[in-house]
Structures are given as C-alpha cells and as structure tokens.
Backbone bond lengths (Angstrom), bond angles and torsions (degrees), N, CA, C in turn:
res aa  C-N    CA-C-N  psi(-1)  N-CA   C-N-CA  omega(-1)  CA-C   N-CA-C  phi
1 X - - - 1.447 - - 1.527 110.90 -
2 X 1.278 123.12 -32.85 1.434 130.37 -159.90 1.749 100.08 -98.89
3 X 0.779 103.60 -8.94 1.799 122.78 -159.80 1.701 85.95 -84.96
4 X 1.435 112.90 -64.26 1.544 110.41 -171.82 1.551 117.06 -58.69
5 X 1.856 117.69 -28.38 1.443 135.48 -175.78 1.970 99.35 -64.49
6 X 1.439 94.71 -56.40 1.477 104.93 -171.60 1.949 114.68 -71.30
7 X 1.128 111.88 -18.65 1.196 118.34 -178.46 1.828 121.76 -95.65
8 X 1.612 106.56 9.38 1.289 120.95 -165.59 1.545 104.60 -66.63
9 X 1.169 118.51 139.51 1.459 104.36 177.46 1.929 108.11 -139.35
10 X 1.483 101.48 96.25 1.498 106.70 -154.06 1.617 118.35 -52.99
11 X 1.818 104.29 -17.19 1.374 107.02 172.44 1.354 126.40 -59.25
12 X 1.654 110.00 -41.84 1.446 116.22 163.21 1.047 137.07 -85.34
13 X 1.329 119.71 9.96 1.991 121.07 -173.29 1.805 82.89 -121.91
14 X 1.273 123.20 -13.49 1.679 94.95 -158.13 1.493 106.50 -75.64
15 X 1.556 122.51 -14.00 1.658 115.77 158.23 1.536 127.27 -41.75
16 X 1.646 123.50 -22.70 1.155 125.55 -162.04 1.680 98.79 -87.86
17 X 1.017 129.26 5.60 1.520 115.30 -160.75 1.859 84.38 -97.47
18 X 1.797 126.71 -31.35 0.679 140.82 -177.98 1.580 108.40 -57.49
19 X 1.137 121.76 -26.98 1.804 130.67 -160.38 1.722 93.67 -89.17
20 X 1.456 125.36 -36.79 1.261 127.56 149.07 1.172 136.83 -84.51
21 X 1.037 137.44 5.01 1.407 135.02 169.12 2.131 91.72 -126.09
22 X 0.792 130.11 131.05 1.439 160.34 -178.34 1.665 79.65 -100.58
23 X 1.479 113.00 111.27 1.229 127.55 131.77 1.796 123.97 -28.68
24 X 1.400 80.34 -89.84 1.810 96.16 -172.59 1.529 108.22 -55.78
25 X 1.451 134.16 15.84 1.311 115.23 -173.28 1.478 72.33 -130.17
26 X 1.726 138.64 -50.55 1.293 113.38 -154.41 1.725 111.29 -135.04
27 X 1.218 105.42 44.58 1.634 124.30 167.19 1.418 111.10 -84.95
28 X 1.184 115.57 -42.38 1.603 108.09 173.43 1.581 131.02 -100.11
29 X 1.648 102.60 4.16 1.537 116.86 154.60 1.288 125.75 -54.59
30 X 2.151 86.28 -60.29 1.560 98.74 170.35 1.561 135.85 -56.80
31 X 1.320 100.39 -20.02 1.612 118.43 -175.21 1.498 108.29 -92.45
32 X 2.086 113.63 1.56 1.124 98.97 -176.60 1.797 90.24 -107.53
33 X 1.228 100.71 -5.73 1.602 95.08 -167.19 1.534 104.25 -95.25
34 X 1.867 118.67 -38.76 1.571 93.41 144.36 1.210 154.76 -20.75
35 X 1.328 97.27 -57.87 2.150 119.52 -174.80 1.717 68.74 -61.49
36 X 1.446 127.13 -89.55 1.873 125.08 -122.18 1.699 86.68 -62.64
37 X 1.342 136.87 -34.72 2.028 113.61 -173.85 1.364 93.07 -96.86
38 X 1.640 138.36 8.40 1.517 107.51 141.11 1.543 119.34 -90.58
39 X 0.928 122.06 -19.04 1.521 129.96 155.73 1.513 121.31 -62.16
40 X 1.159 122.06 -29.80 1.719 135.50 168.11 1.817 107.27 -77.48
41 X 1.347 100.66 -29.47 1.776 110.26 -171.91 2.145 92.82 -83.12
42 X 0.905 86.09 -58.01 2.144 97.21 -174.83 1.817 96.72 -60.49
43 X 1.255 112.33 -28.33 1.828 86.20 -173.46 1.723 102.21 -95.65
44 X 1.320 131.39 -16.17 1.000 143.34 -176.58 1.561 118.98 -71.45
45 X 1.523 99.95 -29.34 1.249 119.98 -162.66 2.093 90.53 -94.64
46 X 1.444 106.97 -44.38 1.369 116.05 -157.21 1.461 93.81 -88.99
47 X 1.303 117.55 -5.35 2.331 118.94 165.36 1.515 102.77 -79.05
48 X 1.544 105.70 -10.90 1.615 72.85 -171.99 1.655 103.37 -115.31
49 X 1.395 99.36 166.12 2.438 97.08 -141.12 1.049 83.51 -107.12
50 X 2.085 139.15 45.41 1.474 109.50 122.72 1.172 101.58 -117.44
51 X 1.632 127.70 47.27 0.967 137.87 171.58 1.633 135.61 -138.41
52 X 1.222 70.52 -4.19 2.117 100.78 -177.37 1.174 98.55 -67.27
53 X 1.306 114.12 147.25 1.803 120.27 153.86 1.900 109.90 -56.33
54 X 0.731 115.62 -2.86 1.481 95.36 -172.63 1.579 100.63 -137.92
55 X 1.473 110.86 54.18 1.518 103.06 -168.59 1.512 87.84 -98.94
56 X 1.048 153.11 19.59 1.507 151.33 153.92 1.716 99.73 -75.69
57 X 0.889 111.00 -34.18 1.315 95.89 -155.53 1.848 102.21 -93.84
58 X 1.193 104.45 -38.35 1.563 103.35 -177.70 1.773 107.16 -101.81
59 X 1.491 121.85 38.90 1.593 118.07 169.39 1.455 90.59 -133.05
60 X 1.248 114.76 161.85 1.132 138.98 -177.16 1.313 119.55 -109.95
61 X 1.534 128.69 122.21 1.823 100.66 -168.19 1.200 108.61 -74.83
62 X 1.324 116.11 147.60 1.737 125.41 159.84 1.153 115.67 -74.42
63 X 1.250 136.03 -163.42 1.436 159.17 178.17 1.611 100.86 -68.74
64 X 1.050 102.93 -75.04 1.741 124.64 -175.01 1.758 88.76 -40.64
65 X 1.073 125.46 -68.70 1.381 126.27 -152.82 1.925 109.14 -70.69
66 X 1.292 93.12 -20.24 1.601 96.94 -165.74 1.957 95.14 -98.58
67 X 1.835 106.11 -17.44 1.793 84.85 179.55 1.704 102.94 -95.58
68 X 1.298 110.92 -14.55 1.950 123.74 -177.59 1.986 85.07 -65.95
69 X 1.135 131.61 -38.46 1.655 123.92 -128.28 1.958 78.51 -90.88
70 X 1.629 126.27 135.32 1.006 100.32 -172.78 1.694 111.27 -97.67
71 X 1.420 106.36 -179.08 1.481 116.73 -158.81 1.614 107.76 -65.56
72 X 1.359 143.60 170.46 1.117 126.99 160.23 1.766 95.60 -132.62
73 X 0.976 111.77 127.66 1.609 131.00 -178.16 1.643 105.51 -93.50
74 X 1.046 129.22 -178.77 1.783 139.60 -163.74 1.924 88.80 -165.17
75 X 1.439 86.95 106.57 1.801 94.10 176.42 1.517 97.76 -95.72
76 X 1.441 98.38 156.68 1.692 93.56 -177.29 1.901 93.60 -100.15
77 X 1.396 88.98 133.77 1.552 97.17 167.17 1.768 127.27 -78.61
C-alpha cells in the first residue's frame, strides 16, 4: 500500500487530472469563475473606506495624520 504512496512520480501521473477534467468543455468555465471571485475579491476589498478610491474625500484627518503630514514653510526670496 505504502509502496504505491512512496513511488508517486508527479511528472508522470499529472496527465490524468486531464482524463477528468475535458479541457475543451471546461477551460473557459473555469476562466469564467476566476474573473467573477477576482471581481468578488476587488469589490470587497474596494467597499471598504481605507481602501476606496475616494478615501480623501470622505475621511477626515485626525491628529496622527495632520502631525505625520509634513510642515510646509514660505522662504523669503
């Protein structure tokens, strides 16, 4: 039993996953169900507001952000 575990050799069996999965019937299923949970991962990620495109516009600075932000001085010429 342990003989077949230890003797696996992934270069030559990894064709068989192919004998169950049919390419030409389900390569572009899979490529549709990729795109929709990276599209489910990017809007999930882009709902939350320190991650939004427009998080300037709807946060307010705090303390932390306004003593980190640095000074701007006016040199006299």
């Amino acid at each position: 039993m342990f003989q077949k575990v230890f003797n696996y050799k992934p270069a030559e069996h990894d064709y068989r996953i192919w004998l169950v999965i049919n390419p030409a019937v389900w390569l572009i299923p899979i490529f549709a169900l990729v795109l929709l949970v990276a599209l489910a991962v990017h809007a999930m990620v882009f709902a939350m507001p320190e991650y939004s495109w427009s998080k300037a516009d709807g946060m307010e600075p705090t303390v932390q952000t306004i003593a980190a932000a640095p000074t701007q001085t006016q040199t006299a010429q």
